[in-house]
C-alpha positions as CSV (number, residue, x, y, z in Angstrom):
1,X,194.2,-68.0,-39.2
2,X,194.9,-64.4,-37.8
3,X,193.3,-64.0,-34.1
4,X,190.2,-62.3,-33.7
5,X,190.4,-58.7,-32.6
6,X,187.6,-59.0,-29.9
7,X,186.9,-55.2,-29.8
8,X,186.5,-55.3,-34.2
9,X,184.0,-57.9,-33.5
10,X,181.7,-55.6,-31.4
11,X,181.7,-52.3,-33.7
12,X,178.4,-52.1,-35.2
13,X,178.5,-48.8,-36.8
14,X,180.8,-45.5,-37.2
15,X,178.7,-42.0,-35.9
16,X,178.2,-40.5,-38.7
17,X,175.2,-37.7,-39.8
18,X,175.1,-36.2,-36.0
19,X,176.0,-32.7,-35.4
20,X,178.8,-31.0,-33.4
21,X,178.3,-29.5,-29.9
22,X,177.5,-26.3,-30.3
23,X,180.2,-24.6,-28.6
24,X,183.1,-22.2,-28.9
25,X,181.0,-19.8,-30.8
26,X,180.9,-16.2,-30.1
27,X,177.5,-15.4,-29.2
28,X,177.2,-11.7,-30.1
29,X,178.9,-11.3,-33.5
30,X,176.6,-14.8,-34.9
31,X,173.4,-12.9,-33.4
32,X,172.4,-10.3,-35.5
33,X,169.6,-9.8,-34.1
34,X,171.1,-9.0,-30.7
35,X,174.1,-6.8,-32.1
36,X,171.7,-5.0,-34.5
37,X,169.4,-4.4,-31.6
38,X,172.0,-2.9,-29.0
39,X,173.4,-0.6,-31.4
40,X,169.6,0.8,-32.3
41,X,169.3,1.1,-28.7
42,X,172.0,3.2,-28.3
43,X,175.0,0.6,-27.3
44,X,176.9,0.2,-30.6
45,X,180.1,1.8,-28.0
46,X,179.5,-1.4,-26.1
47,X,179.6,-4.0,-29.2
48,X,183.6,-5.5,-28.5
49,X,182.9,-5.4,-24.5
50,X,179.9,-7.5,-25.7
51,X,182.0,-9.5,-28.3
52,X,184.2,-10.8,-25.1
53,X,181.3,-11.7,-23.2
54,X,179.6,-13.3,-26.0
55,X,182.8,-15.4,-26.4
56,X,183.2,-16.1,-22.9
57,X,179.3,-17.4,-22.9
58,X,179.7,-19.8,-26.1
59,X,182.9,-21.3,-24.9
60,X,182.4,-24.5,-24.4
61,X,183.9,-24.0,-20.9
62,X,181.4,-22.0,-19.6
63,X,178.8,-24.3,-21.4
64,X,180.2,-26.6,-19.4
65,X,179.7,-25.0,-16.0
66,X,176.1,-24.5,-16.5
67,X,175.9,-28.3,-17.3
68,X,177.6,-29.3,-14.0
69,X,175.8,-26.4,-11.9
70,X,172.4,-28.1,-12.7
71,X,173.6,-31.6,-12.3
72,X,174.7,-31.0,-9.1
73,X,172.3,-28.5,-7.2
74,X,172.7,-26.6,-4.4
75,X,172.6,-27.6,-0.8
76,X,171.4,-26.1,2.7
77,X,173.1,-26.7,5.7
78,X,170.8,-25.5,8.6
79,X,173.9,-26.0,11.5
80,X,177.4,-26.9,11.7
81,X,178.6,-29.4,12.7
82,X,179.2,-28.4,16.5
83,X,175.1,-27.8,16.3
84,X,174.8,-24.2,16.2
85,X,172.8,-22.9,13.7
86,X,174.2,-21.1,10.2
87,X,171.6,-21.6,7.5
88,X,174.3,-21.5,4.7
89,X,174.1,-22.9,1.3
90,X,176.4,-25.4,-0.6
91,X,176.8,-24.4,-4.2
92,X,178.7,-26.8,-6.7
93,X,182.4,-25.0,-8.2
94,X,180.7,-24.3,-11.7
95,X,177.6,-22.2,-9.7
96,X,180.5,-19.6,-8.3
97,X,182.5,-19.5,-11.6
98,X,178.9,-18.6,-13.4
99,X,178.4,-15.7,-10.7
100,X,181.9,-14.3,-10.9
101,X,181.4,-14.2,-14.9
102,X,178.3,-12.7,-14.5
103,X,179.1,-10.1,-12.1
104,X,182.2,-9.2,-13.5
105,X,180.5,-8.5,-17.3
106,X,178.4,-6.0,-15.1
107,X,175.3,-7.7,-15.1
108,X,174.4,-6.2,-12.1
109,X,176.5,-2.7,-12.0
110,X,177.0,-1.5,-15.6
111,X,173.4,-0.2,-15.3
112,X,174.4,2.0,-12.2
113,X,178.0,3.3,-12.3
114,X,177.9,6.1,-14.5
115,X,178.2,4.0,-18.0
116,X,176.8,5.6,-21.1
117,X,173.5,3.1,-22.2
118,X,174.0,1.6,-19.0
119,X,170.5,-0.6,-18.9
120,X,170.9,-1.7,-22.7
121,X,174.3,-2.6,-21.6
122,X,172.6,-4.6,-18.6
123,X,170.2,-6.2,-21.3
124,X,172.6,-7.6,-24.0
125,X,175.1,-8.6,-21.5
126,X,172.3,-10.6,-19.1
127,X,171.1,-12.1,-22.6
128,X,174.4,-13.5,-23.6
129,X,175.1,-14.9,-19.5
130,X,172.0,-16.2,-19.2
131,X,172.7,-18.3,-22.2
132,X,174.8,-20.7,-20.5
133,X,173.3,-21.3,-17.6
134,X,169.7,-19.1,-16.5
135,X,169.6,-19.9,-12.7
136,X,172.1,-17.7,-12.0
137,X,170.9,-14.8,-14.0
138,X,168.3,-14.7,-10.9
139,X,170.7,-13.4,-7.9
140,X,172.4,-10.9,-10.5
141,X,168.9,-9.8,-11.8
142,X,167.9,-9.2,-8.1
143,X,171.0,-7.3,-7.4
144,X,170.5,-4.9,-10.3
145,X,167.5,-4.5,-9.9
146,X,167.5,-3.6,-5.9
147,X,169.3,0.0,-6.4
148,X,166.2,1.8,-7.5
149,X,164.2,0.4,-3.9
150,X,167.9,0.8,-1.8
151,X,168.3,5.0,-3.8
152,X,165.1,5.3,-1.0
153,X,166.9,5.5,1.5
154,X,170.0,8.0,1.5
155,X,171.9,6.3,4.5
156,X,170.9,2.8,3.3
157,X,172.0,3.4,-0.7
158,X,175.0,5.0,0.6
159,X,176.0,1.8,2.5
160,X,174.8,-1.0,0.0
161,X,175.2,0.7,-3.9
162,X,178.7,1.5,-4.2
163,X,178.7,-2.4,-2.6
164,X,176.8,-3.1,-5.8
165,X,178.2,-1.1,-8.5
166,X,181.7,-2.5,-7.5
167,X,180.9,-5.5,-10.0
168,X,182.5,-7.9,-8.1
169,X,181.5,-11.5,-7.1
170,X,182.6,-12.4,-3.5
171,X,181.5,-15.9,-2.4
172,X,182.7,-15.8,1.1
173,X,180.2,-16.0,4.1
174,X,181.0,-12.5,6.0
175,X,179.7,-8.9,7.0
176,X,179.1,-7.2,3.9
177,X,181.1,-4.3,5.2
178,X,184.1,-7.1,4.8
179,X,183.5,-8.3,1.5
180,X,184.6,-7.1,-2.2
181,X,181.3,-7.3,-3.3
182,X,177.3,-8.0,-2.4
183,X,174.3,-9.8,-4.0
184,X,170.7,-8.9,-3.3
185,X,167.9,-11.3,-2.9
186,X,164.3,-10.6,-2.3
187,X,161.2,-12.1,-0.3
188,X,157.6,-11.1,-0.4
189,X,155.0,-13.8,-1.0
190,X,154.4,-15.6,1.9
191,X,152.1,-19.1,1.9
192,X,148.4,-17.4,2.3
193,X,148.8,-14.6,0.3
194,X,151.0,-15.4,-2.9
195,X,151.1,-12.0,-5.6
196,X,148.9,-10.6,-2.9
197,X,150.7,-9.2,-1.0
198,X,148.4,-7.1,1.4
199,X,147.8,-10.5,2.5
200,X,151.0,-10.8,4.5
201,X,150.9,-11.5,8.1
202,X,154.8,-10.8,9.1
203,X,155.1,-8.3,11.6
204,X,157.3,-5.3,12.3
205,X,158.4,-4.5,15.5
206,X,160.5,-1.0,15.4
207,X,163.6,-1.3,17.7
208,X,163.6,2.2,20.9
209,X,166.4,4.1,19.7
210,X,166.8,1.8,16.9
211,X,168.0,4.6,14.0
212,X,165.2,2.6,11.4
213,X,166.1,-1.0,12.7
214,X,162.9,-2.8,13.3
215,X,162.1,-6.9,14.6
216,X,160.6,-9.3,11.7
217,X,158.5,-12.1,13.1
218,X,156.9,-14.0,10.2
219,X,157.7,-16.7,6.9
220,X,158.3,-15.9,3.5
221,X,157.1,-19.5,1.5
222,X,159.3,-17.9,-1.4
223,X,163.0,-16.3,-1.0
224,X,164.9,-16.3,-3.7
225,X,168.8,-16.5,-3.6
226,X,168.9,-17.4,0.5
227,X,172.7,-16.8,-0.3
228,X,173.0,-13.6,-0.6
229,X,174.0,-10.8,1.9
230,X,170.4,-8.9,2.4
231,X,167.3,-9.1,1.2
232,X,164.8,-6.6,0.4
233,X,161.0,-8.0,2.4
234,X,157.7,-6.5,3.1
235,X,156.4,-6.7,6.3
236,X,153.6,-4.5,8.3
237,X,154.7,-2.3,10.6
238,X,152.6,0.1,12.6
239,X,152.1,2.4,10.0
240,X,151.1,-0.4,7.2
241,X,152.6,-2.5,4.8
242,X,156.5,-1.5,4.8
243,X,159.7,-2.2,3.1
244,X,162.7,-3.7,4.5
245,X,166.4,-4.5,3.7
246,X,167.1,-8.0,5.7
247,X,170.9,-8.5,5.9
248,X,172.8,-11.6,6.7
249,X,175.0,-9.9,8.8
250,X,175.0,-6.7,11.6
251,X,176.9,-4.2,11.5
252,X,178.5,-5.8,14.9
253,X,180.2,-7.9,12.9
254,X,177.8,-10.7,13.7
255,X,174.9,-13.0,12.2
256,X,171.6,-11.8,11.8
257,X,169.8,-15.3,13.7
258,X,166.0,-14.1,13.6
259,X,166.8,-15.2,9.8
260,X,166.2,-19.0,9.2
261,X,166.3,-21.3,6.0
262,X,163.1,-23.8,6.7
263,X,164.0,-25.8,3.1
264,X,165.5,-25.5,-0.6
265,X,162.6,-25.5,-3.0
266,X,162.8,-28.3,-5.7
267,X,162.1,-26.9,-9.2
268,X,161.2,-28.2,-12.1
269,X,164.1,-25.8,-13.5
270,X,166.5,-23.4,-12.9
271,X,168.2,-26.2,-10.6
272,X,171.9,-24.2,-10.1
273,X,169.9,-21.4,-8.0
274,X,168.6,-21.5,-5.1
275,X,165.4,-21.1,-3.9
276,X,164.0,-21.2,-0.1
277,X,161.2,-21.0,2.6
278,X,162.3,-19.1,5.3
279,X,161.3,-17.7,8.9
280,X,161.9,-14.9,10.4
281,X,162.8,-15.2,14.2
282,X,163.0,-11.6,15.5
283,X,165.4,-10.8,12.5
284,X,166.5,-7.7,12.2
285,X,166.1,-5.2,9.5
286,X,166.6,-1.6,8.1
287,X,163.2,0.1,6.7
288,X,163.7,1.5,3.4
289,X,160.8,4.2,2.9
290,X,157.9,5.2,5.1
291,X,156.0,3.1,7.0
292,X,153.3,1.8,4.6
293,X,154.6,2.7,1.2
294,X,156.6,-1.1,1.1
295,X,154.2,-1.3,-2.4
296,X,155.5,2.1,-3.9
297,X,159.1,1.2,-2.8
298,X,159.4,-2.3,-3.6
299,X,157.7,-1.4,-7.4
300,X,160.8,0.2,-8.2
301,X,162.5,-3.2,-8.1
302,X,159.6,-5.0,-9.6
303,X,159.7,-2.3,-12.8
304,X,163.6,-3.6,-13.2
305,X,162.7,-7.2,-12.4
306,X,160.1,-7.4,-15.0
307,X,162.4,-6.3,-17.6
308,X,164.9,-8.7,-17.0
309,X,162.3,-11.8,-17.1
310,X,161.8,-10.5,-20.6
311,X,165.5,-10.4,-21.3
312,X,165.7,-13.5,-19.7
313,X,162.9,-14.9,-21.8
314,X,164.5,-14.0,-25.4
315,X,167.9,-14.8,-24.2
316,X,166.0,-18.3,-24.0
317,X,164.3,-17.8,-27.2
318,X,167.7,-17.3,-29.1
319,X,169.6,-20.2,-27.4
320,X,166.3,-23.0,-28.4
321,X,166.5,-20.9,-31.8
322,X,170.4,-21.0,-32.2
323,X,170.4,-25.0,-31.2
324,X,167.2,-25.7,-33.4
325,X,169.2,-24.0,-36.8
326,X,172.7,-25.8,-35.8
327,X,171.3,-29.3,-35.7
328,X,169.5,-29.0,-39.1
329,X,171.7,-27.4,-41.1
330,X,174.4,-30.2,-39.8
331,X,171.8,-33.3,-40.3
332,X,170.4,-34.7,-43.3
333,X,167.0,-36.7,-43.7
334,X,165.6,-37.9,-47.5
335,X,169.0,-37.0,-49.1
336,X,168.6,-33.7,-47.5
337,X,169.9,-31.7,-45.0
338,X,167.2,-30.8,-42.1
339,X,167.3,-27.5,-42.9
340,X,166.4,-27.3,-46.7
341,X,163.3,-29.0,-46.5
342,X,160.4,-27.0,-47.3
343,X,158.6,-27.6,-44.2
344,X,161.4,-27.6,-41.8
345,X,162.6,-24.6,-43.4
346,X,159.3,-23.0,-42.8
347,X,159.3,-23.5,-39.4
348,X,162.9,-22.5,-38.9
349,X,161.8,-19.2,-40.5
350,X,158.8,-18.7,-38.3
351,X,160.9,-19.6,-35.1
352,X,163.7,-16.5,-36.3
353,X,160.7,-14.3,-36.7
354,X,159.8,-14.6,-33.1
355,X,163.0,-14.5,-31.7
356,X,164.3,-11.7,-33.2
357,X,160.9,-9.7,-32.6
358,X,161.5,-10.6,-28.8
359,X,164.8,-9.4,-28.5
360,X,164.4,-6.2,-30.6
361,X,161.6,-5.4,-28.1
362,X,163.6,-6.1,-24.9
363,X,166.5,-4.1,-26.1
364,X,164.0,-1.1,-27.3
365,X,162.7,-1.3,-23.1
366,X,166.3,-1.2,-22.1
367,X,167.0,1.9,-23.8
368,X,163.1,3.4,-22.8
369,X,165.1,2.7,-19.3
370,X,168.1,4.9,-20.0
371,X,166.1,7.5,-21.3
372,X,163.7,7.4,-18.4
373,X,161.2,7.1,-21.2
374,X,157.9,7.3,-19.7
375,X,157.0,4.9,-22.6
376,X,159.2,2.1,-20.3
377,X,155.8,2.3,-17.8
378,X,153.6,0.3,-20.0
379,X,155.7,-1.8,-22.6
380,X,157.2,-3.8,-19.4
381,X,154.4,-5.4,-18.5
382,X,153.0,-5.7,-21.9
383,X,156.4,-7.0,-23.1
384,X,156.5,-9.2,-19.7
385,X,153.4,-10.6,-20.5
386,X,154.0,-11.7,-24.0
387,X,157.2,-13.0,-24.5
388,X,158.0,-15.1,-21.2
389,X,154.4,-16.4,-22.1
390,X,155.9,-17.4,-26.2
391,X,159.0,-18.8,-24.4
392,X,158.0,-22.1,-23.4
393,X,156.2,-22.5,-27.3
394,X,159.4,-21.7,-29.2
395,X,161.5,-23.6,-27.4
396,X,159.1,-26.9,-27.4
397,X,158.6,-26.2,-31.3
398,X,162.9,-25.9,-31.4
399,X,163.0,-29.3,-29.1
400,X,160.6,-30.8,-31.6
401,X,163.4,-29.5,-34.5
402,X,166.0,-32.0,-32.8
403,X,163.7,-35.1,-33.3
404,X,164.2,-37.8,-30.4
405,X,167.5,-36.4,-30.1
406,X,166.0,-33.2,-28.1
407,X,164.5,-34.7,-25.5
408,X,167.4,-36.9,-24.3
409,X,168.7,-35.3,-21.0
410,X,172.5,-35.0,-21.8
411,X,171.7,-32.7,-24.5
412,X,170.4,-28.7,-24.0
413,X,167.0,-28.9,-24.6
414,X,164.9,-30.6,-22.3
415,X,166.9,-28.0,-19.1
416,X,166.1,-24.8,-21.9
417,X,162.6,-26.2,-22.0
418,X,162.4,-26.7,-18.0
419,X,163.5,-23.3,-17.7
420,X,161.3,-21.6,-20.5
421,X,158.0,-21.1,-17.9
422,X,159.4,-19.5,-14.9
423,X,160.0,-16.0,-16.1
424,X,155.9,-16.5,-16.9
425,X,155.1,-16.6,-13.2
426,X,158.0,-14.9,-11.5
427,X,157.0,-11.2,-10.5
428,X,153.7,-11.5,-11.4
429,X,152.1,-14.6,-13.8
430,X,150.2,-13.3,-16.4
431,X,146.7,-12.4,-14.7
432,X,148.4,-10.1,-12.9
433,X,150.5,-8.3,-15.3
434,X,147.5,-8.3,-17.6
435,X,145.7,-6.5,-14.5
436,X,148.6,-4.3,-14.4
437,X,148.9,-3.0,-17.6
438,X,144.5,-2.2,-17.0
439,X,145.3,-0.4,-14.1
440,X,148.2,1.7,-15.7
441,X,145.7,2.6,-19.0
442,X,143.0,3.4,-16.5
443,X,145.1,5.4,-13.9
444,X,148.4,6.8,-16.2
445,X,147.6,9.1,-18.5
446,X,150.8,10.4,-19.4
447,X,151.8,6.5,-19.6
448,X,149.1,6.1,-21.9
449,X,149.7,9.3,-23.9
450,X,153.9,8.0,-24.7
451,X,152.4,4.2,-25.7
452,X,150.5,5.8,-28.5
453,X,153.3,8.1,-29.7
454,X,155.7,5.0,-29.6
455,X,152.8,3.3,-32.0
456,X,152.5,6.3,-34.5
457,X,155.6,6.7,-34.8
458,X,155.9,3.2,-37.0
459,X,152.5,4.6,-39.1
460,X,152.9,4.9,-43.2
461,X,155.7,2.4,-43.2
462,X,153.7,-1.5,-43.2
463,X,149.8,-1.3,-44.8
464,X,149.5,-4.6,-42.2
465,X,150.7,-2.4,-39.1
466,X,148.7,0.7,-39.7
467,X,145.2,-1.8,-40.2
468,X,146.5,-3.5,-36.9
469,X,146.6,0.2,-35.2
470,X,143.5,1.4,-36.5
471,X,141.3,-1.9,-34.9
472,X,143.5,-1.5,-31.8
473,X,141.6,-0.6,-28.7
474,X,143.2,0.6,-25.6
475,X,140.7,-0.3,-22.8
476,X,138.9,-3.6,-22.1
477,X,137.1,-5.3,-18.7
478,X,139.2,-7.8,-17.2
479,X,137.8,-10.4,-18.7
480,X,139.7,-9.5,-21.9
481,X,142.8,-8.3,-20.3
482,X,144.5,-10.9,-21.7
483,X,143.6,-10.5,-25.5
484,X,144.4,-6.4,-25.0
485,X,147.3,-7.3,-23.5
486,X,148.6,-9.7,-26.5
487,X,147.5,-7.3,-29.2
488,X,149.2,-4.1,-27.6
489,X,152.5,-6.4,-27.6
490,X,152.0,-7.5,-31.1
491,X,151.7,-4.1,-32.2
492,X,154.5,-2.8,-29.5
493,X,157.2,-5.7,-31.5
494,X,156.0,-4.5,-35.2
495,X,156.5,-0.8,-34.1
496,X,159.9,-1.1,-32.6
497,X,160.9,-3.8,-36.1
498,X,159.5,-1.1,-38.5
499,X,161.3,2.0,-36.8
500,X,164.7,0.7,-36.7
501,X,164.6,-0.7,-40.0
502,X,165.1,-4.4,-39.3
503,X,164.6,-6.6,-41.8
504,X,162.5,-8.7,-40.4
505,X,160.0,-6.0,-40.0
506,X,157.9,-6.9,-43.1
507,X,157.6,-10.9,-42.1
508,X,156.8,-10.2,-39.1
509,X,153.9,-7.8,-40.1
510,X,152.6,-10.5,-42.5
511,X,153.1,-13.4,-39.9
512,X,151.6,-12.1,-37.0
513,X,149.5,-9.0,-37.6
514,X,147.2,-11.0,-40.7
515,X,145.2,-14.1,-40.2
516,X,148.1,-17.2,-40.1
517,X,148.0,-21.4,-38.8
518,X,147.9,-21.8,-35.3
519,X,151.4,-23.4,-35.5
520,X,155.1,-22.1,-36.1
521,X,155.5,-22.7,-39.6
522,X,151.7,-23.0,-40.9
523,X,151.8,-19.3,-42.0
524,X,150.1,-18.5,-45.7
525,X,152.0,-15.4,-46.1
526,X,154.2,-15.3,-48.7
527,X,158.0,-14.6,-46.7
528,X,161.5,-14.9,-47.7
529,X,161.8,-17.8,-45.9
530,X,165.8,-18.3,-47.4
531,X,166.6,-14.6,-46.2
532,X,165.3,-14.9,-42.7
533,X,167.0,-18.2,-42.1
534,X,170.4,-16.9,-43.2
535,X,170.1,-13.8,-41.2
536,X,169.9,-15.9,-38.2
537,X,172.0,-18.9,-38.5
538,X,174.7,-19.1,-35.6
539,X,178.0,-19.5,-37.5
């Protein structure tokens, strides 16, 4: 008798009927949605810059990096070794290699540097980063998004923007003025206050002499990207509630030590990026504006900000989508693949629907941003509002297409469904926005007056649209800020679907703008459930 081959003896089964990663695919060219959308918006020049990055970003490589960046998260070190004090933060390999291929697509500079369509550059290229990995999409957004607040003040954007626009990611803890490029970070909601921020107590001291410099005693209990080389901060100074630019480093070449790291926040996502309480100690600081307009200033971040949580939010809404279609048109159930079952199908269908709706809107803001629409006012916070609040929903239902499978941790979905709330509560949760957008209808004519041109101008092209227009009411009480605030982005998503033609536009009309299930896929409209699903398969 032959001997036993002791390894034969313990096979049980072969792997068969189980999907491929999902990697190595270009992430532009398989996302109609997204190329179709830039070019409406006025970036078709951009579509093979996008096709590298979109490459880059499904390479299993860089999938790879956001994997490792979230297993292993970042770490403070409050001194050195020989005691003195540095507040510096350890980063894992992958979390630098994500910021130097963020930075150097122009995430945070193609916006500002004279490009043609610079912001619906911004948008497509922070959609296809953030794919991989979204925690690091929050230091680039801050960066981009701090020029507008820094353009302020002359002397200030003079010193710091062409720091910005260089597109460069430069790691190295050093004096700005010594470093290839700069990242931005912000802090403003302190412990007793939160998104009210008139409720700040840190104080500002201006500096005899000082050329703007002022003294910042006070905490911040949220500052996002401790890491980077200056942070924009409110504060009140004499003259009220002001603006600051913190950096890391003075202009003598040494470190700023009023500026203190109390802790590392632990998330429940987003774990590559880093997130702090900090104190200020006397730190030292540049105003940017006049004493007591920090609100008016810092809004001009906050405006950018808010479009890239949507952006962020889609991105999100694509990648659940993308890994939802892949898995069930490569697994079989009942002599079937996943994906041609009638029901799965139909919630498949649903799911492309919504994502494509999101990312035509976010793409149609990007371009209002180029333009310097005035339109750009009022569909960021609607758009804000809406679609980081769908996020978490689509990608739960897309988790939920995986089986048991998707909520294993060595797989994509549970970190995409971890991430999915935050862009919901960063720069404003969704009282607040909703609050927002009443204030602007109330206060913003002219804002008002460019929303209902962008609405009429989709009129006499869906019977479902125009019905939805005609019942539409632009004021409410606070109480039903939120239900305004969900019907305006309903009908903002139809509008920008129906005038660029997109195929989608006439599901959409009949899945969301007509009575439907309260579930993805529970619809009784009568779609082209085939046609959608093809149109947004990933490869």
């Amino acid at each position: 008798m032959a001997p036993l081959d002791p390894i034969a003896d313990l096979d049980t089964h072969e792997v068969t009927n189980q999907p491929l990663p999902f990697e190595d695919v270009d992430l532009f060219a398989t996302d109609r949605a997204l190329s179709d959308a830039a070019a409406k918006a006025g970036g078709a020049k951009h579509a093979a810059r996008l096709g590298q990055i979109g490459r880059r970003a499904g390479s299993a490589e860089v999938i790879g990096w956001g994997v490792e960046a979230n297993r292993h998260p970042p770490e403070l070190d409050t001194h050195d070794r020989w005691g003195r004090r540095i507040d510096e933060v350890r980063f894992h390999p992958a979390y630098h290699w994500l910021m130097e291929f963020g930075l150097g697509s122009g995430v945070a500079s193609v916006a500002w540097d004279g490009t043609p369509a610079g912001h619906v550059a911004h948008a497509a290229t922070l959609f296809l980063t953030g794919q991989p990995d979204s925690g690091t999409s929050c230091p680039m957004t801050m960066t981009y998004a701090s020029v507008p607040a820094l353009s302020v003040e002359p002397a200030v954007r003079d010193e710091w923007v062409p720091r910005i626009t260089a597109g460069r990611y430069d790691p190295a803890v050093r004096p700005a003025s010594e470093k290839t490029g700069v990242t931005i970070g912000m802090a403003m909601t302190e412990k007793q206050g939160g998104s009210d921020v008139r409720a700040n107590t840190t104080h500002a001291e201006p500096i005899a002499d000082g050329d703007g410099w002022y003294r910042l005693t006070g905490h911040k209990w949220f500052c996002s990207a401790p890491m980077c080389d200056a942070f924009l901060t409110l504060a009140y100074a004499p003259g009220g509630l002001t603006c600051f630019l913190l950096p890391r480093w003075l202009p003598d070449g040494t470190r700023n030590a009023g500026f203190r790291i109390v802790r590392l926040k632990d998330k429940m996502g987003d774990k590559s990026n880093a997130s702090s309480e900090v104190e200020y100690h006397g730190a030292l600081a540049r105003r940017i504006g006049e004493e007591g307009r920090g609100v008016a200033t810092i809004i001009r971040m906050v405006q950018h900000t808010r479009l890239d949580c949507v952006i962020g939010s889609a991105s999100q809404m694509r990648a659940a989508l993308a890994q939802a279609l892949w898995h069930t048109a490569h697994r079989s159930a009942f002599q079937k693949r996943l994906i041609d079952q009638p029901a799965m199908a139909a919630v498949l269908a649903d799911l492309s629907v919504e994502s494509e709706a999101a990312t035509a809107l976010s793409l149609r803001i990007a371009q209002a941003f180029d333009e310097d629409d005035q339109v750009a006012r009022l569909l960021t916070p609607i758009a804000k509002y809406w679609i980081c609040k769908r996020a978490p929903a689509l990608v739960n239902e897309a988790m939920e297409c995986h089986g048991g499978a998707g909520y294993i941790e060595t797989g994509p979905m549970p970190r995409l469904f971890r991430q999915s709330p935050l862009n919901a509560i960063w720069e404003g949760s969704g009282n607040v926005i909703a609050l927002d957008l009443l204030r602007g209808l109330t206060r913003e004519p002219e804002g008002v007056e460019a929303l209902r041109a962008f609405f009429d101008g989709a009129r006499g092209r869906d019977r479902f649209y125009d019905a939805w227009l005609d019942d539409l009411d632009f004021m409410a009480d606070e109480g039903r800020a939120r239900l305004l605030v969900e019907k305006l982005a309903l009908a903002a998503q139809a509008a920008v679907l129906l005038q660029w033609d997109n195929p989608m536009a006439e599901a959409f009309c009949r899945l969301r703008l007509t009575s439907r299930g309260s579930a993805y896929g529970a619809f009784e409209a009568a779609v082209d459930v085939r046609a959608i699903i093809s149109r947004s398969m990933p490869g």
